[in-house]
N, C-alpha and C positions, 0 to 999 in steps of 0.2 A: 504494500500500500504506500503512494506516495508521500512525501512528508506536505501538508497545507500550510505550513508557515503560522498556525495560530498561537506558539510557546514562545514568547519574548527569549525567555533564555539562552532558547536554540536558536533565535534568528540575530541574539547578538554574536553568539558565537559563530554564527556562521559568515559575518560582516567580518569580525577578526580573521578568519581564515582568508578568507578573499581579500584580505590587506596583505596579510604577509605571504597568501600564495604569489603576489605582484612585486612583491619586494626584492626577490632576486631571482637567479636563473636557477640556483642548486637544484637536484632532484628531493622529492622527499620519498622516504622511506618508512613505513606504515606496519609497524609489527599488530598483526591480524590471530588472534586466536579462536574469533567466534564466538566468544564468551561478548556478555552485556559490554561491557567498558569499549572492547576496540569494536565493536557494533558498530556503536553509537557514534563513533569516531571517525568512524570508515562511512556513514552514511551523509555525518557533516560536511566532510569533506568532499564526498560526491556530491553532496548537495550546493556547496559554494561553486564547485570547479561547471557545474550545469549553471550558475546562475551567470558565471566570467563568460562562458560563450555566447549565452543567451545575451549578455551587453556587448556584445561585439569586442570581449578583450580575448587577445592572441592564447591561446591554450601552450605554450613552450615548455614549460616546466613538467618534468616527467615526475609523477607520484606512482610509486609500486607501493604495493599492500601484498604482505610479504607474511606468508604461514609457514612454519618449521614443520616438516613432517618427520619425527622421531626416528620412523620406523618400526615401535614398539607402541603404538597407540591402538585402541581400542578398535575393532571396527567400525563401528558406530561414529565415531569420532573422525575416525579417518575418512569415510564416506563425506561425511558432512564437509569438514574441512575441503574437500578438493571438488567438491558439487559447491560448495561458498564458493572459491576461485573462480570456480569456469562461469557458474552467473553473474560475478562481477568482470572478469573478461566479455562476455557475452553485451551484458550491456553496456560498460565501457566503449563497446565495441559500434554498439546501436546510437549510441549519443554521440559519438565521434567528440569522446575526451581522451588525453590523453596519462589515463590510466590503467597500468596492466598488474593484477596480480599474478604474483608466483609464489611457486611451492619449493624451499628448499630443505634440501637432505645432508646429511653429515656425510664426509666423505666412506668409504668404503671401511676403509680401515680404523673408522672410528665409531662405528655403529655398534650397539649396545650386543650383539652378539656376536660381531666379533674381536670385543673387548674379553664378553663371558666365556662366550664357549672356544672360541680362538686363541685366545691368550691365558684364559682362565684368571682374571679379574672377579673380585667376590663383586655381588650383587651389589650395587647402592645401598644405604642401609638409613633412616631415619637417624639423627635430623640433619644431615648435611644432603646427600644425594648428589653429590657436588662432581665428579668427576664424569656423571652420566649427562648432567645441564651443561657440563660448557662442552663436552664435547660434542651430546647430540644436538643443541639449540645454541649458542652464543659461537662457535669456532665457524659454523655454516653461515650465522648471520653478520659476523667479519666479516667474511671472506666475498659474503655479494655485497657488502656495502662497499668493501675496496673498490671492488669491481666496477661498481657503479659509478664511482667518485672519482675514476682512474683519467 
């Protein structure tokens, strides 16, 4: 359902976006999980970059909206996550903005299995978990933002 613009809140915020999407050239980069927070964030933001064309300002600035695919995520989840994607690609696509999401993975030899069964690396363990997040989420989200920024 499309957003009507009747929540002052979200129409200032969407005013701030559309200032500083014109502020410079940089790309932005949009960590996307599909949960409520980056939703909401991800809709604002389509919704300012639809309003920039709709006033006839130049679309230049590339926004990606960027999901980590684990590897080791739920089906459900991972379904959802990459059917998100392709209908934000899809329409991205139909509104002729320019934003693309993508999907990235950790590289091969950093993937939670074969860290485990490969190497044999005990499991993550509460409350850190810390060797499984930067490898499979934070070293994949470097490595496209270099990329991007290159």
């Amino acid at each position: 359902m499309p957003y009507n613009g009747k929540f002052q809140a979200f129409e200032d915020i969407i005013k701030q976006i559309m200032i500083v999407y014109k502020h410079d050239e940089r790309p932005w980069l949009i960590g996307y999980s599909g949960g409520k927070d980056s939703t909401l964030l991800v809709s604002l933001v389509y919704e300012a970059a639809q309003r920039l064309k709709e006033a006839g300002s130049e679309l230049t600035k590339r926004i990606y909206i960027i999901t980590s695919d684990t590897m080791v995520e739920n089906p459900i989840v991972k379904s959802y996550m990459h059917s998100s994607s392709n209908k934000i690609n899809t329409a991205a696509k139909h509104d002729q903005l320019n934003i693309q999401a993508k999907i990235i993975f950790p590289e091969a030899d950093q993937t939670f299995w074969s860290r485990v069964i490969g190497l044999g690396y005990p499991t993550p363990e509460p409350p850190g978990f810390r060797w499984c997040t930067e490898r499979l989420k934070i070293n994949p989200m470097n490595a496209f933002v270099n990329k991007c920024i290159e």
